[in-house]
N, C-alpha and C positions, 0 to 999 in steps of 0.2 A: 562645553555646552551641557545641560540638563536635559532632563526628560521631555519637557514641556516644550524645550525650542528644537530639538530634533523630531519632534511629533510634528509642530506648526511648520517647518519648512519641507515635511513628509506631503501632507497635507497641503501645502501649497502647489507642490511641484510634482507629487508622484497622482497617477491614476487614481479613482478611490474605487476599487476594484474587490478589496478586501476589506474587513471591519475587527481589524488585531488588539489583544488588549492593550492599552496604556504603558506599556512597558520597554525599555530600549535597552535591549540586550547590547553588552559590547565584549563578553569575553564568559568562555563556557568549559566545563572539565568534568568528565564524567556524568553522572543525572545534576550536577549543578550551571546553572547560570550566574549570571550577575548583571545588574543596569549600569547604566552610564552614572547613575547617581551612587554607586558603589553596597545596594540592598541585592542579597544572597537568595537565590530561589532556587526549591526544588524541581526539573522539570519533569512534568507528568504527560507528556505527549510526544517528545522525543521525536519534535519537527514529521509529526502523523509518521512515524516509525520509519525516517531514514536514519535516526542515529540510535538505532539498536543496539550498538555496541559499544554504545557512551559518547560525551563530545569531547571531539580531538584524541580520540584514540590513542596514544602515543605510537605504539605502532606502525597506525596509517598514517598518521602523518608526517614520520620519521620516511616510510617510503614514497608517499608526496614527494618530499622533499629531495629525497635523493634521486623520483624518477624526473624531476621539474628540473633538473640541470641537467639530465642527457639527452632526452630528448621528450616533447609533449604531444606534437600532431603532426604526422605523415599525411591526413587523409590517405582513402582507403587506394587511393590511385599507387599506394607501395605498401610495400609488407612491414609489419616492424614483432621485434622480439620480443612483446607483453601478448599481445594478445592471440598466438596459438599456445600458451601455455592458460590462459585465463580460459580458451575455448576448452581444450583437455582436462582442464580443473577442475570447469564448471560442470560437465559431460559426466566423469565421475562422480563426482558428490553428489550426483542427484539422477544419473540412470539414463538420461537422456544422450542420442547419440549425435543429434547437431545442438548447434545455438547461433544465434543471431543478434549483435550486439546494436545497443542503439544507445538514447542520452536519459530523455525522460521517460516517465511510465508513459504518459499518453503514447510518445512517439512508438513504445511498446505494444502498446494496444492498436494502433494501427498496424505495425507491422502483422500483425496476426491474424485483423479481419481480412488485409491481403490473400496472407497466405493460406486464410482460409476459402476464399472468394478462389482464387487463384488454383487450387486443390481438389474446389469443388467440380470446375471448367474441363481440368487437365487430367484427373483420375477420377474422380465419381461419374466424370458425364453429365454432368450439369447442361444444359441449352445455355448458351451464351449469353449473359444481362440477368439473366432468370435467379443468381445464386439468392437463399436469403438467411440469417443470421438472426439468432433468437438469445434476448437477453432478458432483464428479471427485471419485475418494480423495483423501485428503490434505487437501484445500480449506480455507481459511482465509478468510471473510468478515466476520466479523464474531460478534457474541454474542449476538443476540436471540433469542426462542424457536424464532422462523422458521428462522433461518440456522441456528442448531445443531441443526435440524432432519435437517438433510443431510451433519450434519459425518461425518466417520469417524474422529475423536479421541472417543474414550470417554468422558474426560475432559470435557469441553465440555458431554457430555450428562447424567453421572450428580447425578441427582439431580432432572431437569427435566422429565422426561414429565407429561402426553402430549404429545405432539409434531406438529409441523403437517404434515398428510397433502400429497401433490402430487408429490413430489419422487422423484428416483432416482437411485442415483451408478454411474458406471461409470469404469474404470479410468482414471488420466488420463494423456492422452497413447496412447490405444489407441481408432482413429478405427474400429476395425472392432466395438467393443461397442456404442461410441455410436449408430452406425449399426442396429444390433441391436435398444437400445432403445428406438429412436424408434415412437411409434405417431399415430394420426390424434388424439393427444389432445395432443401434444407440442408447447408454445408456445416452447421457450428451451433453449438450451442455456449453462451459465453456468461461464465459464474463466476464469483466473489464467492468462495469457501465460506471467509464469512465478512457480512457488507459492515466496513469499516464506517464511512460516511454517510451511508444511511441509519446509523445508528450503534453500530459492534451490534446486528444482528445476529445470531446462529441462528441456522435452519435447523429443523427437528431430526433428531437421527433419523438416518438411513435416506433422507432426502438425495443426499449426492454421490450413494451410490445406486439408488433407483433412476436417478437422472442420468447415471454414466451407463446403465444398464438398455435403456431403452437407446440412447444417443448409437452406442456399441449395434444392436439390435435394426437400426436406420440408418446406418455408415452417417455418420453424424459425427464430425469431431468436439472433442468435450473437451473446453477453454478453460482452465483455471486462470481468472485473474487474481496474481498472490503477490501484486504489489502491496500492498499495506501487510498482509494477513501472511505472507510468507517470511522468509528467514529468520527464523525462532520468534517473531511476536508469539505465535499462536501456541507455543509451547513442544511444538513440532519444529523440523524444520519448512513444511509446508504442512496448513490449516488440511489439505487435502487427504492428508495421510492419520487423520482421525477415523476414516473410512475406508475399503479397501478399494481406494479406483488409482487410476495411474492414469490423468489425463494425457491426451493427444497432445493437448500443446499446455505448454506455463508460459505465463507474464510472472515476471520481477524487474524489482527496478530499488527505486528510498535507499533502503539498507544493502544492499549490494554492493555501497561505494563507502560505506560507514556514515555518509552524512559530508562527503567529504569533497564529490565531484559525482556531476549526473551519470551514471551509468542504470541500463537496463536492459535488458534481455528477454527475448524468447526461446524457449526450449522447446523440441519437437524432435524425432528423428527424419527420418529422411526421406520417406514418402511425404511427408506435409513442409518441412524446409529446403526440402530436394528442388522442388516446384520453380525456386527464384534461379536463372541464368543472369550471370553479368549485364548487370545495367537494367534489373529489372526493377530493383529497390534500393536503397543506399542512403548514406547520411555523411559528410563528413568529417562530423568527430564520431559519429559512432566505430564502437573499437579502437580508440584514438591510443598510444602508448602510457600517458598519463592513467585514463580513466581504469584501461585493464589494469597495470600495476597496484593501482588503489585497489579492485573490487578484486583481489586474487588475494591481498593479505586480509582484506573486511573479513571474505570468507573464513582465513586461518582463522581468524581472529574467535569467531561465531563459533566453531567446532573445537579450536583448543583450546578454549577459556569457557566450554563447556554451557554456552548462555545458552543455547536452546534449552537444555535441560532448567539450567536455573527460570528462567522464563515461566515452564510447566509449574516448579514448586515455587516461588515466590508468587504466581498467579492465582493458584489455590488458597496463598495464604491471606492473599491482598483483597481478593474475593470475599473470605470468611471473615477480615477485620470489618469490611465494607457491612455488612451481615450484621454483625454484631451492633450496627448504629439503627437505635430504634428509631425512625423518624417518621413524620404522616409525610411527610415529600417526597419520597423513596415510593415508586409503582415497581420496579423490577430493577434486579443488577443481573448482567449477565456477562457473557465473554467465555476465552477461554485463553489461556497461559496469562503474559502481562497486555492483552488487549480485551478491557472489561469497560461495559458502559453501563451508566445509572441511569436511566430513565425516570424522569420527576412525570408526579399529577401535573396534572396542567394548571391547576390549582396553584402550586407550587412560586406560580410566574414565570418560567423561561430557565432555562438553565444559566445564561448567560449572569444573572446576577450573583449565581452563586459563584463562577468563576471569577469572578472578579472581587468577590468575597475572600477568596482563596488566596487571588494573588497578594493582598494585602496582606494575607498570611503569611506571604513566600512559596507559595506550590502555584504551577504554572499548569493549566488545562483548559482545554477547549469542547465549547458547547457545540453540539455537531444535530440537526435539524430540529432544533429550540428548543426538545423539553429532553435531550441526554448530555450527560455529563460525559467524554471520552476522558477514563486513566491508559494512560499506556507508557510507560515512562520506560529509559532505554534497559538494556537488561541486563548491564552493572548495577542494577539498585539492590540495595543489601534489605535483609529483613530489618533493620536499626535502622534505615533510614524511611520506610514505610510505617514501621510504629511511630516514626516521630511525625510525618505525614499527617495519620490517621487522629491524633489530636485536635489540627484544625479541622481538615475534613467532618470529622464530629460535631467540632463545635457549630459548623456552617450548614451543613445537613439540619443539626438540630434547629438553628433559626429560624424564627419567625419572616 
């Protein structure tokens, strides 16, 4: 079949839930894809940064493979011999002394306002029902009724009330609201380092550690959501550690698994993950044998093939090619490592047309709240493959 009859019987039969570009990916190998009509694309989104470490990794999927014939899922009612080595992995490589595995980021992000709600009851002293959780405009966590609770896209929400009480948003990146509205009921404060689906925002220096300062200051636990913005997108291993804070708790999730199977994680030590007894919270593939084996070699993968670093200096350079294109469309580029966004005039028309300007190019990226362009492509992309990028790009930027 062609593109056009795999679209129409998408369309026929699936939800219309999403609005993807025209394109029917059927086979993928490091930042390239390719369609069912057999046309070669660059990709520059690298599936909103689960596949960080390229598609099909060979690696991971060498251990896919050989973990998919011994065994896939215990659920958690038995133990199995991936995932206290993925718990111990992950605990090093990143400082934390528990973790807590789950599937998707969302299911991530709930786990946290838990154990934040949870935390607040059992060690701060919270009055019972009373806890409340503070997040940012823009914010982008996820889609359960919880999280679109607190969204401030409209969007997300119409049509879903009532909505789950607790929560409060204040401006993000404005450490003196937050400050404001903290009260003796305040368990979490819950940040995007930096908001990927709002735009590839960065907050202004020193925003997130005046915010981890004060949170610190009002026993406040200080959230980093580092699903998108965490494992070397950000040119870090975590977007968090461009400032000196060391949240209470991390969300990860996308690239944790290469792109490969859902896996996601919260990381906390043991006052704030300590909190769950048996049978307080659970999932039955989270921690499943598959999913750890995958996201213990993703890891290797991320730190001995050196991508977070490549990340930082390809990001820098991808940025200043981006720079170099004079256009009146271009209002801001911004980002940091390989997660940078263009933001068009409005003038411009949408960003959407330019993406699909692109794809007829062969480079594949997504408009993300209409007038930004999101690059983020995984972080095997070579400087030679970004110079040959930044031709079209050019050309499409510079159109009318």
């Amino acid at each position: 079949m062609n593109t056009q009859e795999y679209i129409k019987i998408e369309e026929q039969y699936g939800a219309h839930n999403y609005h993807p570009l025209d394109v029917v990916i059927t086979k993928a190998e490091g930042v390239w894809v390719w369609d069912v009509d057999g046309k070669k694309y660059l990709d520059c989104l690298a599936a909103y940064s689960a596949v960080n470490q390229g598609h099909c990794h060979p690696r991971i999927v060498n251990v896919l493979k050989e973990q998919a014939e011994k065994v896939t899922l215990t659920s958690r009612a038995f133990r199995n011999d991936q995932l206290p080595l993925l718990c111990k992995e992950l605990c090093e490589l990143t400082g934390y002394k528990m973790m807590l595995p789950m599937n998707s980021g969302a299911e991530a992000v709930e786990t946290a306002l838990k154990a934040a709600r949870k935390w607040g009851y059992k060690v701060k002293g919270v009055e019972e029902g009373k806890a409340e959780i503070i997040a940012c405009t823009n914010n982008f966590s996820g889609r359960t009724i919880s999280i679109i609770s607190f969204s401030t896209e409209e969007q997300y929400k119409d049509g879903y009330a009532p909505f789950t009480p607790g929560f409060k948003v204040v401006e993000y990146g404005n450490a003196e609201q937050l400050e404001k509205a903290i009260t003796p009921n305040t368990v979490a404060f819950l940040v995007e380092p930096i908001q990927g689906e709002g735009g590839v925002i960065v907050p202004a220096e020193g925003f997130l550690k005046k915010a981890y300062d004060i949170c610190k200051k009002n026993k406040v636990l200080f959230i980093a959501d580092e699903i998108q913005s965490g494992l070397g997108r950000s040119g870090k291993m975590f977007a968090y550690e461009y400032e000196e804070v060391r949240p209470d708790v991390v969300i990860i999730g996308k690239a944790l698994s290469g792109g490969c199977y859902p896996v996601s994680a919260v990381l906390s030590d043991k006052e704030v993950l300590g909190v769950f007894n048996p049978g307080d919270h659970g999932s039955t593939f989270g921690g499943n044998p598959l999913g750890a084996a995958v996201a213990r070699e993703s890891l290797k993968v991320l730190v001995e093939e050196e991508l977070i670093e490549k990340s930082f200096e390809l990001g820098n350079y991808f940025r200043e090619k981006l720079r170099e294109i004079k256009t009146k469309h271009v209002k801001e580029i911004r980002g940091k490592g390989l997660f940078i966004g263009v933001e068009l005039y409005p003038e411009a028309g949408g960003a959407r047309r330019f993406c699909e300007a692109l794809m007829k190019r062969g480079i594949l990226c997504k408009e993300t709240h209409t007038h930004v362009i999101r690059f983020a492509p995984p972080l095997v992309i070579t400087k030679a493959e970004i110079d040959w990028a930044m031709d079209s790009i050019g050309e499409v930027l510079l159109a009318d």
